[in-house]
N, C-alpha and C positions, 0 to 999 in steps of 0.2 A: 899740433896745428890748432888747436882750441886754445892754448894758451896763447898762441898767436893773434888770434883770432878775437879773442878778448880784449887783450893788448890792443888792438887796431880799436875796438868800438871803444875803450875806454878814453882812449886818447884822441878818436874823431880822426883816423887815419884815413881816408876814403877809395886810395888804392892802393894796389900791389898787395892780393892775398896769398898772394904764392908766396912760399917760406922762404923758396929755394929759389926765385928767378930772376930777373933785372930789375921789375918796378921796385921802388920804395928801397932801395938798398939802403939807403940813409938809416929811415928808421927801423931796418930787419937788425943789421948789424949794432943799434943803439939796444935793440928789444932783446939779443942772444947778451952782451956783455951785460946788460942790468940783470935777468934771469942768472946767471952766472955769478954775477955779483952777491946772488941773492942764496944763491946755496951756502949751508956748511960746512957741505964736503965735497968738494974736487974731484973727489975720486969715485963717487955716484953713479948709479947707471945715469942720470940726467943729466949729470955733467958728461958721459960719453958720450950721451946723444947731442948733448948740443956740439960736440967737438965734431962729430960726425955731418952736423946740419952744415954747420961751417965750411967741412970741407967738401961737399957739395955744392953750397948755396956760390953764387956767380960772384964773385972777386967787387968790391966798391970801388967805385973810381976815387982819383982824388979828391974831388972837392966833396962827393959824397962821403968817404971817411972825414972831411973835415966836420960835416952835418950832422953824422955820428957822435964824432966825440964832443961838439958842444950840445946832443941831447942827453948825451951821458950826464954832463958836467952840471948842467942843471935840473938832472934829476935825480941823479947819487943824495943829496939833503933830502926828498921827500923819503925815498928807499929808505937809509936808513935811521929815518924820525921812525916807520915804521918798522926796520927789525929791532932797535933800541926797545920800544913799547910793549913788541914780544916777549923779549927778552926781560925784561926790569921787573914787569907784573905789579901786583898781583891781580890776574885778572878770574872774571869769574872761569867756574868749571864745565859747565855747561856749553855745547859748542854756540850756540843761539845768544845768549847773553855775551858771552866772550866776544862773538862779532860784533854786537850791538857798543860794546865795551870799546872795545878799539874804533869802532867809527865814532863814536861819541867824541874822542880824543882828539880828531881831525877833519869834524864837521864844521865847515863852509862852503859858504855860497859866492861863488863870483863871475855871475852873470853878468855879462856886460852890459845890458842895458836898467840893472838895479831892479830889476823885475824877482819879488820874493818867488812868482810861478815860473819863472827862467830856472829850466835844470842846470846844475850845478857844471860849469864850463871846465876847470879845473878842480881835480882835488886829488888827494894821495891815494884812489880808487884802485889804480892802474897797479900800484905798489901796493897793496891789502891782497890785490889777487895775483899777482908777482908772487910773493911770500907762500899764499896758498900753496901754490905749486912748486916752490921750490924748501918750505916747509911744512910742509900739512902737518907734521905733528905736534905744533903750537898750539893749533887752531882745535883739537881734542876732534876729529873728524871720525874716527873710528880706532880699533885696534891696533888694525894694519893702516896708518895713515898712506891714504894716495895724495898724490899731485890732483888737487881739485881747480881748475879758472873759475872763476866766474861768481866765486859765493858773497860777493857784492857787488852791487850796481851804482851808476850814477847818483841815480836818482834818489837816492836813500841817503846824499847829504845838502841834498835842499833843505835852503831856510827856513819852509814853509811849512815840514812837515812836522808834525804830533808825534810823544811818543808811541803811542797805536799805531800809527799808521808807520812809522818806521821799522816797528817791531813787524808787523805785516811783511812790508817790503823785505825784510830782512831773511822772512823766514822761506817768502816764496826764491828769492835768490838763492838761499842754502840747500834748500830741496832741488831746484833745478838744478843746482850745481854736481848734487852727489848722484841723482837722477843718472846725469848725462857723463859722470866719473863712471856710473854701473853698465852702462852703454859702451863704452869705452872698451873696460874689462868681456863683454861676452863678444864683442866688435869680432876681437882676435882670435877665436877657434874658429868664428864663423868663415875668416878670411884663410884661415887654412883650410878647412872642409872645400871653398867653392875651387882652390887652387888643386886640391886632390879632385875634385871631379873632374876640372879642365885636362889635369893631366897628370893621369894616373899610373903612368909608369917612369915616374921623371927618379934616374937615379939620388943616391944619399947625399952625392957629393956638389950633383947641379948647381950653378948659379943662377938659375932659372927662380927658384923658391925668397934667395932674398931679395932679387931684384923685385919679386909680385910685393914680397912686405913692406918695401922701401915705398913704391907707387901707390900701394895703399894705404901708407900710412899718410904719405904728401897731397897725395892728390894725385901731382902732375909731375911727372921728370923728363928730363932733357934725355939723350944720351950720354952726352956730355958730363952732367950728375952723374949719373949713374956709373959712370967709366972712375970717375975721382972717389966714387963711396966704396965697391968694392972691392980693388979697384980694379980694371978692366982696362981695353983698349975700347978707345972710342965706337970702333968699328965692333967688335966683340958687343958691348953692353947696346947699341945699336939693334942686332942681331937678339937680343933677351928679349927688348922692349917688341920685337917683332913677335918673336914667339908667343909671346904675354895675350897679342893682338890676334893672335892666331885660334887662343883660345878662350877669346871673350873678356880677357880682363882689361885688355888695355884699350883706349883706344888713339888711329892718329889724331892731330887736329893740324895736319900740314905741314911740309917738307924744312918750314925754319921753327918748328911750336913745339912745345913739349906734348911727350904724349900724355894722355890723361886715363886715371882709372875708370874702367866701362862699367864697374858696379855700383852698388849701393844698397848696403846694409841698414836697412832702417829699423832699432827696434825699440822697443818702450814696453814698462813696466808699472802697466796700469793700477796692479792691484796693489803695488809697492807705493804708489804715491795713495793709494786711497786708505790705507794704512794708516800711512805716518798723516791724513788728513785727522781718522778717527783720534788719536793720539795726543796731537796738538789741543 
C-alpha cells in the first residue's frame, strides 16, 4: 500500500487510494504491471503478492484497460532509462551518494509555467521509487535489502536547487523512507498480537487469521475480495469480515462499501532517527 501510495503522489494521482477498488482502475492496473515490470524475478514473494492483489482487486473495464496500457506504453522508457542506469554503474557505494547519483542522471524541470520555483511536474521520480521497491538491493539499503517507496521525492529534481540543498532533501527522503520500511517490519507482530487478543481461541486451520492480514494490510476489502483472494464463497468470506467486526478489527462502512480496518498501529522510532541525525 505505500508503494502505492507513493505511486499516486508521485504522479499527482488525486484519487482512488484503494489498491483494491473501482476508483482509478486505469492507473492501479498501469501501477501493478510497471511494478512487475520492474522485478528480476517473477517468482518473488512480491511478485505473489501482486499476482494476488490482482486477483482481488475489481476487474477494469474496457476502455479503462485501454487507459492502462497507453500509461504503460509511455512509461516503460522512463522505467527502463532507470533500471539500465542500475544496472550499467558504476555508481557510488554509499546508499546516499548512489541516490544523489542516479538523480543527477535524470534531473529536470518541467514546470509548466517555466517557473525555476515550479516543482518538478514530471520526472523519472515515480520509477527511482518503482525500482526501490522492487529492487532495494541496487540501492545498498541494508544487508537484508527491503522494498523501500518513497526514498525520493519530487522535489529534489527542481532546477533551482543547490547541491546542499539537494544532498539535504535527499538525505531527509532516505531516512524517511527506511524510518517508515522499519515501521512496516514491527507493523506485523503487532497485527498478530491485537488478532490473538480479539480472538483467542480461533483454531490453526481458521480462515478468520488471513482474512484479519489481508484487511490489514489493504485497508479496506469487499467481500467480494476477500472471497477471490482466499478463496471463499462470497457469503463465507462475508461472514469473516463479520467476525473480524465482531471483534473490533474491522469495521462496516455500509451495506454496498467495503469494510474497513477498525485499528491503527502507529509507531515510530525516535531514538533511531536521532541517531542516524548525530551521525550524519
Amino acid at each position: 500500500m505505500r508503494a502505492w501510495a507513493q505511486y499516486r503522489e508521485d504522479r499527482a494521482i488525486t484519487l482512488g487510494a484503494s489498491l483494491v477498488g473501482a476508483e482509478c482502475a486505469a492507473e492501479r492496473n498501469a501501477f501493478l504491471a510497471l511494478l512487475a515490470h520492474a522485478l528480476p524475478d517473477r517468482s518473488a514473494p512480491l511478485a505473489q503478492a501482486l499476482t494476488l492483489v490482482r486477483r482481488i482487486a475489481i476487474r477494469p473495464l474496457a476502455d479503462e484497460a485501454a487507459q492502462s496500457a497507453a500509461i504503460i506504453a509511455a512509461s516503460l522508457p522512463d522505467l527502463d532509462a532507470v533500471r539500465a542506469a542500475l544496472a550499467a554503474g558504476p555508481l557510488p557505494r554509499t546508499p546516499l551518494e548512489r541516490l544523489l547519483a542516479l538523480v543527477e542522471r535524470f534531473r529536470y524541470s518541467a514546470g509548466t509555467s517555466g517557473d525555476a520555483l515550479t516543482a518538478t511536474a514530471q520526472t523519472p521520480c515515480w520509477a527511482i521509487n518503482l525500482a526501490a521497491v522492487a529492487q532495494p538491493e541496487v540501492f545498498a539499503l541494508g544487508a537484508i535489502p527491503l522494498p523501500c517507496p518513497g526514498i525520493v521525492q519530487r522535489r529534489l529534481f527542481r532546477a533551482d536547487r543547490t547541491p546542499e540543498e539537494r544532498r539535504t532533501i535527499a538525505r531527509e527522503s532516505l531516512l524517511a523512507a527506511l524510518h517508515d520500511a522499519t515501521c512496516d517490519i514491527a507493523r506485523g507482530p503487532r497485527a498478530a498480537e491485537a488478532f490473538v487478543r480479539a480472538f483467542p481461541a480461533q483454531r490453526s486451520h481458521s480462515r478468520l487469521y488471513p482474512a484479519w492480514l489481508l484487511l490489514f494490510a489493504l485497508d479496506t476489502l469487499s467481500p467480494a475480495g476477500l472471497a477471490r483472494a482466499l478463496p471463499a464463497t462470497k457469503a463465507g468470506a462475508a461472514k469473516l469480515l463479520r467476525q473480524l467486526e465482531s471483534g473490533g478489527l474491522a469495521r462496516s462502512q455500509g451495506p454496498w462499501a467495503p469494510f474497513a480496518c477498525a485499528i491503527r498501529l502507529p509507531l515510530t522510532f525516535p531514538a533511531w532517527r536521532e541517531e542516524a541525525d548525530k551521525q550524519a
